[in-house]
C-alpha positions as CSV (number, residue, x, y, z in Angstrom):
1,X,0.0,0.0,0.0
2,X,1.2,3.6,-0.7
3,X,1.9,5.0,2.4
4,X,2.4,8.2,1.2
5,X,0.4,11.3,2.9
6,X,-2.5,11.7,0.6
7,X,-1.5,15.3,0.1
8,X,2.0,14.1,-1.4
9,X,0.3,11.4,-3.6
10,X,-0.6,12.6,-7.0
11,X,-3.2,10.1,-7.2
12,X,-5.3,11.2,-4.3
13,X,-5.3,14.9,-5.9
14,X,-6.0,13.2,-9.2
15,X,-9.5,11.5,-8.1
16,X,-10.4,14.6,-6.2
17,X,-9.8,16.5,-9.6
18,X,-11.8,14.1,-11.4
19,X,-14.5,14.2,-8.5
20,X,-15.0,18.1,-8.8
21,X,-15.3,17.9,-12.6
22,X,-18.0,15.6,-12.3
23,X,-20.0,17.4,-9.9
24,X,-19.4,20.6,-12.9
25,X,-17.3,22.7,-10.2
26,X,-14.6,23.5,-13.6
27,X,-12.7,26.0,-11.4
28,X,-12.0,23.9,-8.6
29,X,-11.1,20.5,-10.6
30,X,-8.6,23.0,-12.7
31,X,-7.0,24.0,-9.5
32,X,-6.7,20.4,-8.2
33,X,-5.5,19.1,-11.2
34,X,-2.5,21.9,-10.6
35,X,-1.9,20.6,-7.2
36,X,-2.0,16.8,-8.9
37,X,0.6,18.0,-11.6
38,X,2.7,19.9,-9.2
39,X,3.8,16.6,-7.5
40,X,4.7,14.9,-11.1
41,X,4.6,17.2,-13.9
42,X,4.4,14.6,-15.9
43,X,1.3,12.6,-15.4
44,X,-0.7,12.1,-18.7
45,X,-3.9,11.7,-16.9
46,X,-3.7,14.8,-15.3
47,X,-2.2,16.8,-18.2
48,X,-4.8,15.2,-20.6
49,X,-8.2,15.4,-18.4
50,X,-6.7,19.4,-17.4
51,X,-6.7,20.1,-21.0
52,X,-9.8,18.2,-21.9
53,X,-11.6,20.9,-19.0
54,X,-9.8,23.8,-20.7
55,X,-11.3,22.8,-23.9
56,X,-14.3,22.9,-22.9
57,X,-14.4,25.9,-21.5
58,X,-13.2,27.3,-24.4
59,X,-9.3,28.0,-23.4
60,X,-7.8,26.6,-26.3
61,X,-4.6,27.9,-26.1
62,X,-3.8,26.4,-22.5
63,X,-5.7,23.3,-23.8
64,X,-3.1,23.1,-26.7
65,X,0.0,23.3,-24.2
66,X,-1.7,21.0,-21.9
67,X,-1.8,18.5,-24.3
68,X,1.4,19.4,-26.3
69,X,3.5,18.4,-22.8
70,X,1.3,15.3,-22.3
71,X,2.2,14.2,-26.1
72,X,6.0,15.2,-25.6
73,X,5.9,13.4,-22.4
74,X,3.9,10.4,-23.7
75,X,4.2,10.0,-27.3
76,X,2.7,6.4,-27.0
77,X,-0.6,7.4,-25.6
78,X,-2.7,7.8,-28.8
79,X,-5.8,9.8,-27.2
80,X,-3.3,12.2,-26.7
81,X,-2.2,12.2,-29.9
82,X,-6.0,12.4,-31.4
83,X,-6.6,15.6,-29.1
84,X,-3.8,17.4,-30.0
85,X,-4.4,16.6,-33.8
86,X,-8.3,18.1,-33.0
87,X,-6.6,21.3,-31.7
88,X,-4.3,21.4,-35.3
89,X,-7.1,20.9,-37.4
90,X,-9.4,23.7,-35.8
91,X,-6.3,26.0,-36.5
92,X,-6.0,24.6,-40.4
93,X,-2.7,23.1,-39.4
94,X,-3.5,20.1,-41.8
95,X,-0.3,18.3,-41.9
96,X,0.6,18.5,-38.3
97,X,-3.1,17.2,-37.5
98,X,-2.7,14.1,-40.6
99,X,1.2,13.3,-38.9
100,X,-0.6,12.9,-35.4
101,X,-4.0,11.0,-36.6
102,X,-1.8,8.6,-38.8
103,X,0.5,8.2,-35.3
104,X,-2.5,7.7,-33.5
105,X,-3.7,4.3,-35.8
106,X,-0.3,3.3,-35.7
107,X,-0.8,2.7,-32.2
108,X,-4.1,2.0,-32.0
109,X,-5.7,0.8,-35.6
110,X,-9.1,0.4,-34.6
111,X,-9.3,4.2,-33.0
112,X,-12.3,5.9,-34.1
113,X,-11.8,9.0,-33.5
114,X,-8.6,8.8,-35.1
115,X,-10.2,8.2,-38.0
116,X,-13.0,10.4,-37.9
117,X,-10.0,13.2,-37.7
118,X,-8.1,12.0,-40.4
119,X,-11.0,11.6,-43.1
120,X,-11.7,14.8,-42.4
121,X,-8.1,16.0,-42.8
122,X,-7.4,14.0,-46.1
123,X,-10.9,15.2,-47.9
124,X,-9.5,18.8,-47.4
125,X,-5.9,17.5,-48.6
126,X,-8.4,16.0,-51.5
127,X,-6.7,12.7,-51.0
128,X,-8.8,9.1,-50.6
129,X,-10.3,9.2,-47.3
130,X,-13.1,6.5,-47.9
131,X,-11.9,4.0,-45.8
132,X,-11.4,6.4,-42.7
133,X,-15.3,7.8,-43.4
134,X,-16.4,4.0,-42.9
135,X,-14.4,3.2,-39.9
136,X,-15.1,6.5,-38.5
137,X,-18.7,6.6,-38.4
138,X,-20.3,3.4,-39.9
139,X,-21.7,2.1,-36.6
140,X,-20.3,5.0,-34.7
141,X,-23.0,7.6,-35.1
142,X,-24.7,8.2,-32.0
143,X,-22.3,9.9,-28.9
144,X,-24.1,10.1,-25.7
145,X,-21.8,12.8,-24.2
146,X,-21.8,13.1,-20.2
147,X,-23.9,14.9,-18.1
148,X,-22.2,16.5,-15.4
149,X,-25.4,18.9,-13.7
150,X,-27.1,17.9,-10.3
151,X,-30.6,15.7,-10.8
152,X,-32.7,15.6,-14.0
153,X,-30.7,16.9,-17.4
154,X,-33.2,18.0,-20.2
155,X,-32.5,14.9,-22.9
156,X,-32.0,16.5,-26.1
157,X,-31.1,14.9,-29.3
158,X,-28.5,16.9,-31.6
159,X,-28.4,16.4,-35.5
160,X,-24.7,17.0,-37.0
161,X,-22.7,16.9,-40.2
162,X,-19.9,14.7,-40.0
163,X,-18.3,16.8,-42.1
164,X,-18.8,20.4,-41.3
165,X,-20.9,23.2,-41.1
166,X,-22.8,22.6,-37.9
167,X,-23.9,25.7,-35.5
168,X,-21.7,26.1,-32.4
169,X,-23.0,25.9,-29.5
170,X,-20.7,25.3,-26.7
171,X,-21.8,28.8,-24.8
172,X,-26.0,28.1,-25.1
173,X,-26.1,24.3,-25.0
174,X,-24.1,22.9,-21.4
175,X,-23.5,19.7,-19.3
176,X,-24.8,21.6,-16.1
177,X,-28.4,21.1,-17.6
178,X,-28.8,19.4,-20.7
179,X,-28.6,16.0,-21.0
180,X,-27.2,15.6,-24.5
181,X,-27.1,12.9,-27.7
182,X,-25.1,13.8,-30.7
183,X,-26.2,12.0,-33.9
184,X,-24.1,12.0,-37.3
185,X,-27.1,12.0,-39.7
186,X,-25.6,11.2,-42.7
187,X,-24.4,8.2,-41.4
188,X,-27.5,6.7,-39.3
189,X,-28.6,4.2,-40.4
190,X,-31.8,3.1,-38.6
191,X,-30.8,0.2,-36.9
192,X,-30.3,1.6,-33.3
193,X,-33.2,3.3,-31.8
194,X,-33.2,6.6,-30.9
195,X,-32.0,7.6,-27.3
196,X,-34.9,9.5,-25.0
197,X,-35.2,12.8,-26.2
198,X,-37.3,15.6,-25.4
199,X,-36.6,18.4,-28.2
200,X,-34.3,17.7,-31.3
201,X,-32.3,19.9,-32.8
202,X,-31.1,20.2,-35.9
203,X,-27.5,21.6,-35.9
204,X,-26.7,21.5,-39.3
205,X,-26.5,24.4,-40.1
206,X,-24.9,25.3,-43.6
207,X,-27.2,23.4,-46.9
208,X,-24.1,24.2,-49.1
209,X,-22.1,21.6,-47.3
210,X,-24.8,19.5,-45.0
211,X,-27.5,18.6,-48.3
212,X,-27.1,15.1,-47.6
213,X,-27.2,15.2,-43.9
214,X,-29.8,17.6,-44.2
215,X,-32.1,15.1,-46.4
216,X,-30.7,12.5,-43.8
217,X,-31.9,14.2,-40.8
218,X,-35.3,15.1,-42.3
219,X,-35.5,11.5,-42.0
220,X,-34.7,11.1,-38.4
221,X,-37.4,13.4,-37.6
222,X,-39.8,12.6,-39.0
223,X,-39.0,9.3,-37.1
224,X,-39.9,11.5,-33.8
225,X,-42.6,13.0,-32.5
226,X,-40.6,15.9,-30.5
227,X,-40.3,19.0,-31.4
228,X,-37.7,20.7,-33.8
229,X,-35.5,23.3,-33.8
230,X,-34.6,24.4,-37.2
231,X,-36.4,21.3,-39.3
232,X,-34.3,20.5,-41.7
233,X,-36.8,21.1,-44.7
234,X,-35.7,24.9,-43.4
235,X,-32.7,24.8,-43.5
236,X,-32.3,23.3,-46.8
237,X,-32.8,26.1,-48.8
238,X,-30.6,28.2,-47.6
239,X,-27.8,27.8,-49.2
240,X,-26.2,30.9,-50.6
241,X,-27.3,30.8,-54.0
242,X,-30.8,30.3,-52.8
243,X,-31.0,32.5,-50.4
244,X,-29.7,35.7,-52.7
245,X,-32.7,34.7,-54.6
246,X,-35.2,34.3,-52.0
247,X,-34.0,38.0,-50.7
248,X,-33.9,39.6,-53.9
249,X,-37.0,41.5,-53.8
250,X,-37.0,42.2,-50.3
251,X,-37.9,46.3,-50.4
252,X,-34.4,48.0,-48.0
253,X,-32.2,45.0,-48.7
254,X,-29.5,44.9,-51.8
255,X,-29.0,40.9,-51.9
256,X,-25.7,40.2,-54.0
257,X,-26.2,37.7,-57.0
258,X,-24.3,34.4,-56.4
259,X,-23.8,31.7,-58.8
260,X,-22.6,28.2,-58.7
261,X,-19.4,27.4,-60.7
262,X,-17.1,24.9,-61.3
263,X,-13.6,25.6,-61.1
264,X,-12.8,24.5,-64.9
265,X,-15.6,26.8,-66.2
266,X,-14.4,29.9,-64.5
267,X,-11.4,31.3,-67.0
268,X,-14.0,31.4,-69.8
269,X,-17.4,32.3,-67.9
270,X,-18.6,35.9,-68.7
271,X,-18.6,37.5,-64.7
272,X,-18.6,41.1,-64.2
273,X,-15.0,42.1,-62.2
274,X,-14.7,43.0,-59.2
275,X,-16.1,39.5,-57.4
276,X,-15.7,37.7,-54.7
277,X,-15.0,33.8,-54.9
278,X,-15.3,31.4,-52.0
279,X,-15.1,27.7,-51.4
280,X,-18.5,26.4,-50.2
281,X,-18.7,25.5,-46.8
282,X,-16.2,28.3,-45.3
283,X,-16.9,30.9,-43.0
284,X,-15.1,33.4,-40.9
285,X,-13.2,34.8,-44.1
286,X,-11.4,31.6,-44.9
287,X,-11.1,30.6,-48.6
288,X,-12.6,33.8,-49.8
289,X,-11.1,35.6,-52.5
290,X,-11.8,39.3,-54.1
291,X,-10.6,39.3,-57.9
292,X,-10.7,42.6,-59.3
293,X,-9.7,41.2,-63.0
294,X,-9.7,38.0,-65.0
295,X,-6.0,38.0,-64.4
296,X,-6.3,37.2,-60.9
297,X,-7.9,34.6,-61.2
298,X,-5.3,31.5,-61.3
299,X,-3.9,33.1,-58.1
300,X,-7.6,32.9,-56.0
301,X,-8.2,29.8,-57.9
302,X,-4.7,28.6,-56.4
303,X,-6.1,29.2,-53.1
304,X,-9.3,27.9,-52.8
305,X,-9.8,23.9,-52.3
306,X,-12.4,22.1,-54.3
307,X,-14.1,21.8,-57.2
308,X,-17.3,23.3,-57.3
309,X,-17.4,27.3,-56.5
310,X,-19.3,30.4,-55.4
311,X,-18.7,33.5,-57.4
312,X,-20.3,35.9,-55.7
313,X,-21.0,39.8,-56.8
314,X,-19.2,42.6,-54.9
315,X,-20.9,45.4,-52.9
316,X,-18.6,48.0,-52.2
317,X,-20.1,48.8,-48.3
318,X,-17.5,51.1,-47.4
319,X,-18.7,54.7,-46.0
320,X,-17.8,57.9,-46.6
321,X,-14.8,57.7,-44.0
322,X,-13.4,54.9,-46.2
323,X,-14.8,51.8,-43.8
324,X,-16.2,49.0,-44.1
325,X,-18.9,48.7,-41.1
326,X,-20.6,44.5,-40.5
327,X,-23.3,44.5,-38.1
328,X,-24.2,41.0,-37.5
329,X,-27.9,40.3,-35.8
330,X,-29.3,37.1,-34.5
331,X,-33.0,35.6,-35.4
332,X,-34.2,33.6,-32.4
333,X,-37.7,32.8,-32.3
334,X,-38.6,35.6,-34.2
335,X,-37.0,38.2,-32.4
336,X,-33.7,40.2,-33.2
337,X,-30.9,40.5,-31.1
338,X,-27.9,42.9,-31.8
339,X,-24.7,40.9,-31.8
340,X,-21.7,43.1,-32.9
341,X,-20.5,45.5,-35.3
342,X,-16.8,45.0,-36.9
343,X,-15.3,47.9,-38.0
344,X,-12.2,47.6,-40.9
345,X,-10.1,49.1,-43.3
346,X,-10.4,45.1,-45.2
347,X,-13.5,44.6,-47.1
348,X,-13.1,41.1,-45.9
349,X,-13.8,42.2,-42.5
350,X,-14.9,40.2,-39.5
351,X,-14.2,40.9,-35.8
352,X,-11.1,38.6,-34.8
353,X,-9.6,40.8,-37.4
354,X,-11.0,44.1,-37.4
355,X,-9.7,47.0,-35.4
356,X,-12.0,47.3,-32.2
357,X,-9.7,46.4,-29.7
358,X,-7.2,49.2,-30.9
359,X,-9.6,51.9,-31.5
360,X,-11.9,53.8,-28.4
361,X,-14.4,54.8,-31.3
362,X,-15.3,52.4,-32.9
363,X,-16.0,50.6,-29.7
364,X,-18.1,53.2,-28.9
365,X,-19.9,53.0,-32.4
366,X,-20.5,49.9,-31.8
367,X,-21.9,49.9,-28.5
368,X,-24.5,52.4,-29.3
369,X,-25.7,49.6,-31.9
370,X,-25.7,47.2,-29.1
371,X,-27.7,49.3,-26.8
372,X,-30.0,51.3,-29.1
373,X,-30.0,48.9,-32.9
374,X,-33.4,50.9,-34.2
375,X,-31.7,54.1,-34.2
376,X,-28.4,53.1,-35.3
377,X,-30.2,51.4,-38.3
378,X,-32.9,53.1,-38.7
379,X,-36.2,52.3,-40.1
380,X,-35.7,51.4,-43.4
381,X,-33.2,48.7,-42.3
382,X,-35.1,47.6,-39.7
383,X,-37.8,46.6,-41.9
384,X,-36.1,45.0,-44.1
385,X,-34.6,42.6,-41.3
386,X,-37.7,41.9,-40.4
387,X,-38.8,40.7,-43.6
388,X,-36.2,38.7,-44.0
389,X,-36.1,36.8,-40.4
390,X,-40.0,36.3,-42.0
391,X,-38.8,34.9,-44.7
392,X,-35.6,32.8,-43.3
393,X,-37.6,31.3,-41.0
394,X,-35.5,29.7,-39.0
395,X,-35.8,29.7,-34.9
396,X,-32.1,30.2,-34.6
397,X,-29.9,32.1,-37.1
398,X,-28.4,35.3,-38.0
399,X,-27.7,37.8,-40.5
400,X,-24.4,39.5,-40.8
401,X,-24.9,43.1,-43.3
402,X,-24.0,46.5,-43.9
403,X,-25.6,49.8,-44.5
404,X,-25.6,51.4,-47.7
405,X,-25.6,55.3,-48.1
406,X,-29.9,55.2,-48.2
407,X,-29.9,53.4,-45.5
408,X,-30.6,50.0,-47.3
409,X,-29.2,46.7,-46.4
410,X,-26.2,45.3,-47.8
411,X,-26.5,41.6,-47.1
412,X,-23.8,39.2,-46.8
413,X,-25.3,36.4,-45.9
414,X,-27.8,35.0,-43.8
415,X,-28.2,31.4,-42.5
416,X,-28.0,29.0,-39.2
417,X,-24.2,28.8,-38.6
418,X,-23.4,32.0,-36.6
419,X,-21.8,31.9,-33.8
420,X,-22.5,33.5,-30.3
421,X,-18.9,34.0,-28.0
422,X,-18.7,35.5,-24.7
423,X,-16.7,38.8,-24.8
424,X,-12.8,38.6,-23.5
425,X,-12.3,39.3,-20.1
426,X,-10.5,42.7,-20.4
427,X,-12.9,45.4,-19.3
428,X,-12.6,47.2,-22.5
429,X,-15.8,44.8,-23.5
430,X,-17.9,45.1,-20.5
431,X,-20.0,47.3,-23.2
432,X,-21.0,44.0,-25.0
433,X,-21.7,41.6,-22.5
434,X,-25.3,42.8,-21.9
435,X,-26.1,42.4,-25.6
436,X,-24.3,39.1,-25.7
437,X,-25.9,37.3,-22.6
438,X,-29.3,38.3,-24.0
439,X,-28.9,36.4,-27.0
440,X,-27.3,33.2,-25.1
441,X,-30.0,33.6,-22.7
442,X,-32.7,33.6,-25.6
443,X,-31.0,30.7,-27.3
444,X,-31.1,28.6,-23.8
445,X,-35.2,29.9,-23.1
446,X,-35.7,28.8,-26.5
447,X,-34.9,25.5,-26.1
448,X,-36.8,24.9,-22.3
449,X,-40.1,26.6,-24.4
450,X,-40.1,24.6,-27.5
451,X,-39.2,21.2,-24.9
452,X,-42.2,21.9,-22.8
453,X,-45.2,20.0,-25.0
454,X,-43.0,16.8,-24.6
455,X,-41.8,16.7,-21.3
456,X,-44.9,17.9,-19.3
């Protein structure tokens, strides 16, 4: 028997670590799982479980060095190897993420989520990744993921793309309260049942990616007799060729024409210059292009990874002072919530990359959106987003826009996969916190109301 002290045995701070996790006390277990590492720095359990919490908290960065030492420390521990590959691949580091996937089935052949990881990774590398799509998730579709809340957790069932494209959620859906299924669609096949589930929803989120999983969940529904959240049949026409369609006549709103087009038939299609061309499927600015001649395009073309494209017409929403000003609003349950304005130089602008954190003024811009959006708007734009959350008609999505000189809206698009982050600590965004927990807040209401007809 270890007759070490239980305060100088690793192990006893370990199982208290994994005790307080359980119970959902994150701040505590992180603490512990200090104290557990303090006495041998290089305990993989500790070092992987620590980053695993950080994760999910949404500290990636000291989730990635977390699990950087345990891999260095343990490079023959191959769910250390997947979770640091997971990290890679969210930050597009494609070969580092294939070298550690590939090490991972070295050492363990039959991992799954090895091999959920790396199909991912070789589609993007456009190399075969059949094989690792079968082993991945044929018979693998269903997660139950763990509940860590006191008493009864609200059982929800959560339709994903494999691929990508689904809505985050890691800030509106918790283990504290929700008792949670995930279910690749596109790879359910039927033969096990469906867990207990009170509300589904349908997490795919983008139909220029997710049409199959789309069709696949509109199955799985209709196998239920919950309610939905975003049906599928919704969402699947909203791609965003459909949706510049759908929007075009919308009185206040300039919708940019977007066409479909395959890569070979771009150097002789007839397209009017400046556009923009993107990869389907992308978001956040990545693989989008603006091409101000035909010239330019084998160098966007060089750049942009599969076959089938979106060239999409450019709207020059710059104002008078030279900027480029993207409001982004949220649709949930028919109401509108303010989310943020971004305010850049880049036509390509978003806010990881725009200049608020540098600039007093435009944070201040930007909160008088948050706290007063009809006024900053003003009417004309208003009614046109109201028209169009009408016609979207989805219970949870967003638009992201600008405002042309009339006061029209320039839209950029408008679908199911925005995003909702808690502001940085730093005080300098205490402004947008008010605006951002009312949107989380509505997102988590939405989901008790629409769950009430089944679990009363």
């Amino acid at each position: 028997m270890d007759k070490a002290t239980p305060s100088s045995n690793p192990q006893y701070w370990l199982q208290l670590a994994r005790r307080l996790a359980a119970q959902g006390d994150d701040e505590s277990a992180r603490q512990v799982y200090l104290e557990a590492l303090r006495h041998d720095t290089k305990d993989f359990d500790a070092l992987h479980e620590l980053a695993t919490l950080a994760y999910g908290s949404g500290h990636r960065s000291a989730a990635k060095t977390a699990w950087q030492r345990a891999v260095n420390f343990h490079p023959d521990r191959p769910e250390g190897l997947v979770s640091l590959a997971t990290v890679f691949f969210e930050e597009e580091n494609w070969l580092e993420a294939r070298q550690l996937y590939e090490a991972a089935l070295k050492l363990q052949p039959d991992m799954v989520p090895a091999h959920q990881g790396l199909a991912r990774v070789l589609e993007i590398l456009h190399e075969p990744a059949e094989k690792h799509w079968q082993q991945g998730f044929v018979g693998h579709s269903m997660i139950t993921l763990p509940y860590r809340g006191q008493g009864f957790g609200l059982p929800l069932l959560l339709l994903v793309c494999a691929r990508s494209g689904n809505i985050p959620t890691q800030h509106w859906i918790d283990d504290r309260h929700f008792a949670v299924t995930a279910l690749y669609a596109e790879f359910y096949e039927g033969l096990q049942p469906l867990p207990p589930h009170a509300l589904i929803i349908n997490l795919i989120g983008d139909a220029d990616v997710g049409r199959a999983a789309l069709i696949r969940a509109r199955d799985i529904v209709d196998q239920s007799s919950v309610p939905v959240i975003n049906h599928p049949d919704q969402v699947l026409v909203t791609d965003r060729s459909s949706n510049a369609r759908r929007m075009a006549d919308i009185p206040g709103l300039v919708a940019a024409g977007i066409t479909g087009i395959m890569r070979s038939a771009l150097m002789t299609a007839k397209l009017s210059y400046p556009l923009l061309l993107r990869a389907p499927g992308y978001h956040a600015g990545r693989h989008f292009y603006r091409v101000e001649k035909p010239e330019e395009l084998p160098d966007a073309l060089a750049g942009l990874p599969g076959e089938g494209l979106l060239a999409i017409e450019f709207l020059d929403a710059r104002g008078r002072d030279g900027l480029v000003r993207k409001f982004r609003v949220m649709f949930i349950q028919g109401v509108m919530y303010p989310l943020h304005l971004a305010i850049s130089a880049d036509w390509n602008v978003h806010y990881f990359s725009s200049a608020m954190a540098e600039n007093p003024a435009y944070r201040e811009e930007e909160a008088h959106f948050l706290q007063d959006m009809p006024t900053t708007l003003g009417p004309k734009a208003m009614k046109a987003l109201q028209v169009l959350l009408e016609r979207l008609a989805l219970d949870f999505a967003g638009v992201d826009f600008a405002l042309a000189e009339d006061g029209s809206v320039l839209l950029f698009e408008c679908n199911a996969t925005m995003a909702i982050y808690p502001a940085e600590p730093d005080v300098i965004w205490d402004y947008r916190r008010p605006a951002l927990e009312a949107a989380l807040d509505a997102a988590r209401r939405m989901i008790y109301l629409r769950a009430m007809p089944a679990t009363e």
